[in-house]
N, CA, C and O of each residue as an XYZ file, in Angstrom:
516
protein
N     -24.835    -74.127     56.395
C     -25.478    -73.246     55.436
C     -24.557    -72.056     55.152
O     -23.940    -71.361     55.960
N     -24.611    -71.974     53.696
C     -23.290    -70.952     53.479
C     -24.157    -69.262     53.375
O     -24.964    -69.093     52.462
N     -23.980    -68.534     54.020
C     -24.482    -66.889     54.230
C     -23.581    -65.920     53.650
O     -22.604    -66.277     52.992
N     -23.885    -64.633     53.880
C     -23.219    -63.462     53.084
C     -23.013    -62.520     54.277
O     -23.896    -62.474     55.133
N     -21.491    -61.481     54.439
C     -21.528    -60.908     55.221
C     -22.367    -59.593     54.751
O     -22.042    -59.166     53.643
N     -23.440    -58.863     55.460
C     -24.060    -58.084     54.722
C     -23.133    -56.580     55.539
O     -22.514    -56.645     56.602
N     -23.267    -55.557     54.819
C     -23.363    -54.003     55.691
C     -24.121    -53.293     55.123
O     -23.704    -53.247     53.966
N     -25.262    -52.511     55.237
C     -25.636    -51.694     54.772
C     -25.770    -50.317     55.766
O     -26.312    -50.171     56.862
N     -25.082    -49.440     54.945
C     -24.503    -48.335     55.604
C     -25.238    -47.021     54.631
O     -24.968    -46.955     53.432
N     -26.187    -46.000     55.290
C     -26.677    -44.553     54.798
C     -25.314    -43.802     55.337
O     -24.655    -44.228     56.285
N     -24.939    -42.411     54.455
C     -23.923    -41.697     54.748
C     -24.189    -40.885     56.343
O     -23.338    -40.200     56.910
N     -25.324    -41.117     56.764
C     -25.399    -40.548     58.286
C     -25.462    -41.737     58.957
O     -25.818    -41.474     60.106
N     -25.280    -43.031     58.807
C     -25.734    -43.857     59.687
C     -25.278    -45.639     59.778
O     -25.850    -46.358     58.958
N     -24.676    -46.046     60.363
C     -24.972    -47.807     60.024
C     -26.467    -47.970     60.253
O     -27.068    -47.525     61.231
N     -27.181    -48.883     58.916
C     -28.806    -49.379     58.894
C     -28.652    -50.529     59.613
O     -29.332    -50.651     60.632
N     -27.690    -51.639     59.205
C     -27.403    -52.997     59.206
C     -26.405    -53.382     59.340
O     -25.508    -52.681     58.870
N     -25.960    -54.843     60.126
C     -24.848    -54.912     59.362
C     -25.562    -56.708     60.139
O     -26.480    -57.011     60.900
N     -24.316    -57.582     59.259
C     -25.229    -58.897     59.937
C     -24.888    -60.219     59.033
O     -24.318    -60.229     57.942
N     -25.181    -60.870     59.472
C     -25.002    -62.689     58.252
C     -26.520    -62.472     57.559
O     -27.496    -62.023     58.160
N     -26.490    -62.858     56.280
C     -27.603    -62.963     55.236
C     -27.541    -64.370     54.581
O     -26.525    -65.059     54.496
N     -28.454    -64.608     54.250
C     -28.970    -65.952     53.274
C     -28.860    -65.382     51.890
O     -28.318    -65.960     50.948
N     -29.496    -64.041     51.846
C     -30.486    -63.401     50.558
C     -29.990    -61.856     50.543
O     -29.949    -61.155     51.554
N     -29.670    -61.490     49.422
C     -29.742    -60.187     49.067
C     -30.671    -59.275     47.939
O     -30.297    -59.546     46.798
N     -31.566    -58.463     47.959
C     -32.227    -58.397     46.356
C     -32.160    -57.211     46.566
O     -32.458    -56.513     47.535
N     -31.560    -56.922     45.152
C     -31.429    -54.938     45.021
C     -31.792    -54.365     43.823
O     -31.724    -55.065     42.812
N     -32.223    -53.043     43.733
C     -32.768    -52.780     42.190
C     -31.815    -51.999     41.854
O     -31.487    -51.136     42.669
N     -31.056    -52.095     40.464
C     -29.799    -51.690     40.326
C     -30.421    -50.749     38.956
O     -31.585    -50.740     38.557
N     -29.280    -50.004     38.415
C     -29.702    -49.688     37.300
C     -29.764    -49.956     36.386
O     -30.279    -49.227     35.538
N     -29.192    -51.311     36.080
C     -28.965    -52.162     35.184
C     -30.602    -53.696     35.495
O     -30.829    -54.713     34.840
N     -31.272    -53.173     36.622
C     -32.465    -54.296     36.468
C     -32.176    -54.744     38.105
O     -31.377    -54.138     38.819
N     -32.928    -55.843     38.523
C     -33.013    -56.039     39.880
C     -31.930    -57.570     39.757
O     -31.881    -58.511     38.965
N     -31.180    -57.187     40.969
C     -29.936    -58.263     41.155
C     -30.381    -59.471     42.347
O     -30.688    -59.066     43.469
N     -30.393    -60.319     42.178
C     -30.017    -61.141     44.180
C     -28.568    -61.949     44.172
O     -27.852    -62.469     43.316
N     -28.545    -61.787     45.405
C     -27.574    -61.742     45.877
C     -27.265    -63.228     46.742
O     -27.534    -63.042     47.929
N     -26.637    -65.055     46.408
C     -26.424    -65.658     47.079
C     -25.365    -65.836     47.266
O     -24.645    -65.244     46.462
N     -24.581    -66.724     48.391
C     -23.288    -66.499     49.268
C     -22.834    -67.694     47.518
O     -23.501    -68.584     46.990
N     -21.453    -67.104     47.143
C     -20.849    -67.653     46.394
C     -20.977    -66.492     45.016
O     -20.718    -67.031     43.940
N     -21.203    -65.557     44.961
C     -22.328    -64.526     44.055
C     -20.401    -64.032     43.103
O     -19.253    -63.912     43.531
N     -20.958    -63.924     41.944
C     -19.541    -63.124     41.224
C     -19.593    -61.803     41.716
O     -20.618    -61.137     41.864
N     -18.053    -61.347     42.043
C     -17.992    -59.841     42.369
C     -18.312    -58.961     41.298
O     -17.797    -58.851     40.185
N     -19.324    -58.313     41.874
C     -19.267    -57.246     41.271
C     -19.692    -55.384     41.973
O     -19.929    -55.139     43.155
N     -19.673    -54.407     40.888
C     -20.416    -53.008     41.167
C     -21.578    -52.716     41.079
O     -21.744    -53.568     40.207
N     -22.510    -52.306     41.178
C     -23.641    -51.834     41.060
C     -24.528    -50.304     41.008
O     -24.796    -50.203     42.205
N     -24.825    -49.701     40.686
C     -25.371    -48.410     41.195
C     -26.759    -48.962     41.216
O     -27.368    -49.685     40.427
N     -27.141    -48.292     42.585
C     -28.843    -48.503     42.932
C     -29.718    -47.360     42.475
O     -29.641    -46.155     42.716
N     -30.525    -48.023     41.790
C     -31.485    -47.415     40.887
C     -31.933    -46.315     41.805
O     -31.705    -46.445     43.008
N     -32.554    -45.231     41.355
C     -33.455    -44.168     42.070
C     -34.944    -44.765     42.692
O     -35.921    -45.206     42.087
N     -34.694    -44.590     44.157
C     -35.970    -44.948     44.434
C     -36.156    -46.114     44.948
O     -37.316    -46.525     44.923
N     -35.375    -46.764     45.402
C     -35.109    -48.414     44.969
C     -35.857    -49.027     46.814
O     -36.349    -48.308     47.683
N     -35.664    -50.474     46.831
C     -36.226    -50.861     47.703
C     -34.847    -52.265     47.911
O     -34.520    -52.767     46.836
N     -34.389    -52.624     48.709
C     -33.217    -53.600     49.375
C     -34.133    -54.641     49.928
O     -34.923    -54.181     50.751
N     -34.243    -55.980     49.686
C     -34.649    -56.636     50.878
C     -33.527    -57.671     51.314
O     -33.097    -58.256     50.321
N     -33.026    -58.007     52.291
C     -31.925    -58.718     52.626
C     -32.737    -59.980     53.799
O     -33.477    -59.703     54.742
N     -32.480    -60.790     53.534
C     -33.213    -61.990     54.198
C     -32.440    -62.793     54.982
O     -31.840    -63.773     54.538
N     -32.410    -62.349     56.415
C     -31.270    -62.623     57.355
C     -31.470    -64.359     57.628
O     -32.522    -64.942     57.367
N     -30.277    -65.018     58.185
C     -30.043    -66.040     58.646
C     -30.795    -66.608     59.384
O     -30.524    -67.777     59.662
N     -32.225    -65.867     60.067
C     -33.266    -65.856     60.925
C     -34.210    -66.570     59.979
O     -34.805    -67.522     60.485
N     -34.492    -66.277     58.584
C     -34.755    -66.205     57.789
C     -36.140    -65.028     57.330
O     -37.017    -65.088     56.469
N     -35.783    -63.988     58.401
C     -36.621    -62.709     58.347
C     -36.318    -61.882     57.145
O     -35.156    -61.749     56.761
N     -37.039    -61.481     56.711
C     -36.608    -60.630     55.586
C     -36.865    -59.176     55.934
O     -37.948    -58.863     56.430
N     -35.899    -58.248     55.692
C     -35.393    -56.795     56.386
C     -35.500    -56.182     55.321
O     -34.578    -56.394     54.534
N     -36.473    -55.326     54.908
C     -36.849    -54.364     53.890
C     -36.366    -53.026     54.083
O     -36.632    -52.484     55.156
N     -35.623    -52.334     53.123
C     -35.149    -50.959     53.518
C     -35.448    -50.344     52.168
O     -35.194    -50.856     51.078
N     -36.222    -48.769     52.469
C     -35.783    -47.965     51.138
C     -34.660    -47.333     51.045
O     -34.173    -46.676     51.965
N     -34.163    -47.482     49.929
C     -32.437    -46.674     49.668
C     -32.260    -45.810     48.792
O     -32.949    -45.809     47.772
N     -31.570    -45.159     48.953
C     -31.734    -43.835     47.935
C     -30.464    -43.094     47.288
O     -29.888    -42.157     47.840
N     -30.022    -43.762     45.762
C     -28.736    -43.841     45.416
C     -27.671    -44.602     45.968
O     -27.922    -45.350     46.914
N     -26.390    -44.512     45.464
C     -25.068    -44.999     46.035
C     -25.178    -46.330     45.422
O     -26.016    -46.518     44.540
N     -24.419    -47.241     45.808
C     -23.854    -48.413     45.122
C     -24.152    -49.461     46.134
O     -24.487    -49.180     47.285
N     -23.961    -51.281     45.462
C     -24.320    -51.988     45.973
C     -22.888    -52.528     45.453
O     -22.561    -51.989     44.396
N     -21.741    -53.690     46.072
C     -20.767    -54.177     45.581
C     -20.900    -55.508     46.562
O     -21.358    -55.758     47.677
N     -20.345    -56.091     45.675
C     -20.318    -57.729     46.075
C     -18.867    -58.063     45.777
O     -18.239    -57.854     44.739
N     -18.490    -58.601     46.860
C     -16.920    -59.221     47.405
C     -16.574    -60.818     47.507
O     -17.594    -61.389     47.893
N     -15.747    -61.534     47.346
C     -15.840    -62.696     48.546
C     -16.388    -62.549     49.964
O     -17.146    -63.280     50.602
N     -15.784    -61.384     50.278
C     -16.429    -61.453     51.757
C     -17.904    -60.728     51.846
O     -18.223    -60.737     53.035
N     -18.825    -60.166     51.130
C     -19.883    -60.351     51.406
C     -20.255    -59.250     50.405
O     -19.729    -59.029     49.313
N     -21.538    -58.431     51.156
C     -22.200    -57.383     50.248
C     -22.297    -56.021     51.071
O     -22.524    -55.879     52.273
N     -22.096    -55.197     50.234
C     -21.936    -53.877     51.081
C     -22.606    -52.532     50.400
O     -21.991    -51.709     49.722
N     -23.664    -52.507     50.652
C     -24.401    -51.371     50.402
C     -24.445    -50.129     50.919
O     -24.965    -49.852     52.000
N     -23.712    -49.072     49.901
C     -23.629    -48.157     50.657
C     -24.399    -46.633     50.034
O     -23.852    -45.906     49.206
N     -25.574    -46.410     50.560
C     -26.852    -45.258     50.252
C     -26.420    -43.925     50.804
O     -25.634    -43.559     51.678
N     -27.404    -43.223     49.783
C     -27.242    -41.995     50.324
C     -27.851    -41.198     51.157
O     -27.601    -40.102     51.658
N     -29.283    -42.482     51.246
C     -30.353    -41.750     52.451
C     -30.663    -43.696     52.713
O     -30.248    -44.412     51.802
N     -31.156    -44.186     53.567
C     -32.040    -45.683     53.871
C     -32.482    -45.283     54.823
O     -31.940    -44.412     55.503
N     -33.798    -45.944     55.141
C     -34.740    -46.165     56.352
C     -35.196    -48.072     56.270
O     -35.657    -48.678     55.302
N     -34.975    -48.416     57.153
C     -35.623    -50.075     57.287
C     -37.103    -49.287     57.463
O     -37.302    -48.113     57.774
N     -38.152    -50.445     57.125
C     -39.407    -50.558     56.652
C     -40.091    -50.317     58.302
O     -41.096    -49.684     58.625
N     -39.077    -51.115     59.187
C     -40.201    -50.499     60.279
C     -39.926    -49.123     60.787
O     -40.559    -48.702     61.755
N     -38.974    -48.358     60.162
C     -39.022    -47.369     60.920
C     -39.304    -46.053     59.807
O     -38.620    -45.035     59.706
N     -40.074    -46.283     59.311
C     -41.031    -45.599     58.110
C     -42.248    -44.914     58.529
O     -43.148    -45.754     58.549
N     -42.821    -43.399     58.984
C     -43.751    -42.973     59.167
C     -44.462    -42.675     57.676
O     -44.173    -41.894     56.770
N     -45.739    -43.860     57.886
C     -45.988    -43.689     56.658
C     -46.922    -42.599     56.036
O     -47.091    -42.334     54.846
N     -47.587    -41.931     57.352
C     -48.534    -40.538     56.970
C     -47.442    -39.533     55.721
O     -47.617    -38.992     54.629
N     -46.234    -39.738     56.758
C     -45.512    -38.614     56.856
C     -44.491    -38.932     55.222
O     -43.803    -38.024     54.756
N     -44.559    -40.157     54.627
C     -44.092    -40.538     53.209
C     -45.072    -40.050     52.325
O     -44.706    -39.411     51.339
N     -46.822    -40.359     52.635
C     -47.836    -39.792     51.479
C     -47.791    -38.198     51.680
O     -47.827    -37.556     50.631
N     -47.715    -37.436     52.930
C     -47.463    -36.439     52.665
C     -46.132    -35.433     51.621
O     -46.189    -34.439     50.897
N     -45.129    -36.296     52.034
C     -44.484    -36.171     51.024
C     -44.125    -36.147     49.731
O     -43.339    -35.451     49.088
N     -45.147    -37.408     49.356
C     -45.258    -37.504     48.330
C     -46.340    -36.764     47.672
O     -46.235    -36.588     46.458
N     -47.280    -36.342     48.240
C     -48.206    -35.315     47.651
C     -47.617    -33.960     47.469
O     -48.073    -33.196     46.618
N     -46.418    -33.569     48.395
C     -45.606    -32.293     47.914
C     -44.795    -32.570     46.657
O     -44.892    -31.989     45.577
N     -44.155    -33.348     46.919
C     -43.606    -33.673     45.498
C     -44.317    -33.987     44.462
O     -43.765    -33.490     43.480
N     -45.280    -34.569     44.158
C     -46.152    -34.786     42.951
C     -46.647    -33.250     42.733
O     -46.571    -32.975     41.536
N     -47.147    -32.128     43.539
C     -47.418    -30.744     43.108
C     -46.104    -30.167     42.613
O     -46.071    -28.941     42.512
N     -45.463    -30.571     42.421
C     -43.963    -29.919     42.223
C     -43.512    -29.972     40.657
O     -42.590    -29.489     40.000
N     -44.647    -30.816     40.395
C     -44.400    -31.040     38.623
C     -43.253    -31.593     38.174
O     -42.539    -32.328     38.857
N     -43.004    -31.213     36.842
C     -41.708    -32.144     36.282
C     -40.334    -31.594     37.003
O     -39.351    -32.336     37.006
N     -40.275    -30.490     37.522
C     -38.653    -30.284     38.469
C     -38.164    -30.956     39.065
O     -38.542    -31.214     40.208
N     -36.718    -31.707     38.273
C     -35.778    -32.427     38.696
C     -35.901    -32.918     40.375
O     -35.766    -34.132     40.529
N     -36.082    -32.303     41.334
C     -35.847    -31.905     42.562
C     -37.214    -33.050     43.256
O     -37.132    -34.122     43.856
N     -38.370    -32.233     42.839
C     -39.553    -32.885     43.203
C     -39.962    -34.418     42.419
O     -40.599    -35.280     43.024
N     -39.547    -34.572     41.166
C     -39.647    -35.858     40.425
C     -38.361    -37.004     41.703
O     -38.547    -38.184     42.001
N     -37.366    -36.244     42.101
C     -35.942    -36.910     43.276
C     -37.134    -37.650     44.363
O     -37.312    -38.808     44.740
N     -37.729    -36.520     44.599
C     -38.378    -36.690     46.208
C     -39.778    -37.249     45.767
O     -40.606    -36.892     46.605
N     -40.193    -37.784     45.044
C     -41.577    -38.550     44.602
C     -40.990    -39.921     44.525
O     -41.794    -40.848     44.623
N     -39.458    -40.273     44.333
C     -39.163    -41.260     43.721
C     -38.748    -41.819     44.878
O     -38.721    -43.050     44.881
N     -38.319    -41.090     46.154
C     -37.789    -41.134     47.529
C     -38.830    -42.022     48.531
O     -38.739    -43.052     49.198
N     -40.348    -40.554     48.108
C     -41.574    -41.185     49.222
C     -42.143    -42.628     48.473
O     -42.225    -43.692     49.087
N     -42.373    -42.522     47.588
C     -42.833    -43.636     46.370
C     -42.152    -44.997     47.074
O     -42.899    -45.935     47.352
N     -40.302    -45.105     47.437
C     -39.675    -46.189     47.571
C     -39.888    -46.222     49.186
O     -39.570    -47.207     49.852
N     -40.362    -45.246     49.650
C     -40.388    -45.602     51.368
C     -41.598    -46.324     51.670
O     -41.540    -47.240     52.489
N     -42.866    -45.977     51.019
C     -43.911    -46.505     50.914
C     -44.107    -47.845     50.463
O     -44.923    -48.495     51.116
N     -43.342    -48.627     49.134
C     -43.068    -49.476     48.984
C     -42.515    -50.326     49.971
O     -43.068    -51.423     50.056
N     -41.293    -50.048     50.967
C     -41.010    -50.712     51.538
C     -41.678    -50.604     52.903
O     -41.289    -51.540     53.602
N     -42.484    -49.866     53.506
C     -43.086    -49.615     54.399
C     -44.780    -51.076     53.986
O     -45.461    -51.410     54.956
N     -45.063    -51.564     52.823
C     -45.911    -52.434     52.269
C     -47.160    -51.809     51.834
O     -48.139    -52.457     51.465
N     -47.093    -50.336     51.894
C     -48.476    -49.200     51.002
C     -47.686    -49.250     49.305
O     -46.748    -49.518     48.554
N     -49.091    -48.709     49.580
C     -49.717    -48.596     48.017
C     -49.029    -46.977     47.185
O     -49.542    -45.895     47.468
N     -48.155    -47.053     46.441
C     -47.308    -45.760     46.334
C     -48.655    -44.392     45.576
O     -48.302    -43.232     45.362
C-alpha cells in the first residue's frame, strides 16, 4: 500500500509527523486531499481551517490549524501552521468561551481572527461551532 510521508509542524511545536494513507486540508483556493502519488504543489490554509490526515492505522487525526501553508512533494506532505492543536487535545469549555469573547468583539479584525480560531477548534474537537 503506497502512503505519504506526513509532518505537521505549529511554529512552537512538532503536532505530527508519521506515514499517511489520506490527507484533507482547507486551502484558500477550496478543500484539497491529499493521495500518495498527489502533483506537487503550494497551498495556503484557509483561516480557521480543520486538517484531517488518516494514518496508516487507518485512524483519522483531526487537527485545527491556523494559517501557514500546506506543500506537497514526492516525498510527502508538510504542513506547516501558525498555531495547531490535534482534536484530542482541545479543551472544549475553554474554545466556546473563547469564542463568546470573540463574537462580543464585533467586526475587529482581531476578534473576527479569534472567532475563526475557536470556531475551527470546535470543529475539530466534533462540537457544534
Amino acid at each position: 500500500m503506497a502512503t505519504l510521508q506526513v509532518e505537521l509542524v505549529a511554529v512552537e511545536r512538532l503536532i505530527w509527523s508519521g506515514e499517511a494513507s489520506m490527507v484533507i486540508a482547507r486551502t484558500t483556493e477550496g478543500e484539497i486531499g491529499v493521495l500518495p502519488g498527489h502533483a506537487p504543489l503550494l497551498g495556503e490554509l484557509a483561516p480557521g481551517g480543520v486538517v484531517r490526515v488518516r494514518t496508516t492505522e487507518g485512524e483519522d487525526m483531526i487537527v485545527a490549524a491556523h494559517g501557514g501553508f500546506l506543500s506537497v512533494t514526492q516525498r510527502g506532505v508538510s504542513i506547516l501552521a501558525e498555531t495547531a492543536e490535534i482534536s484530542s487535545e482541545i479543551d472544549v469549555e475553554r474554545a466556546r468561551e473563547a469564542l463568546r469573547r470573540a463574537e462580543d468583539g464585533g467586526d475587529d479584525p482581531e476578534a473576527v481572527a479569534a472567532a475563526r480560531r475557536a470556531q475551527s477548534r470546535l470543529r475539530a474537537a466534533g462540537q457544534d461551532a
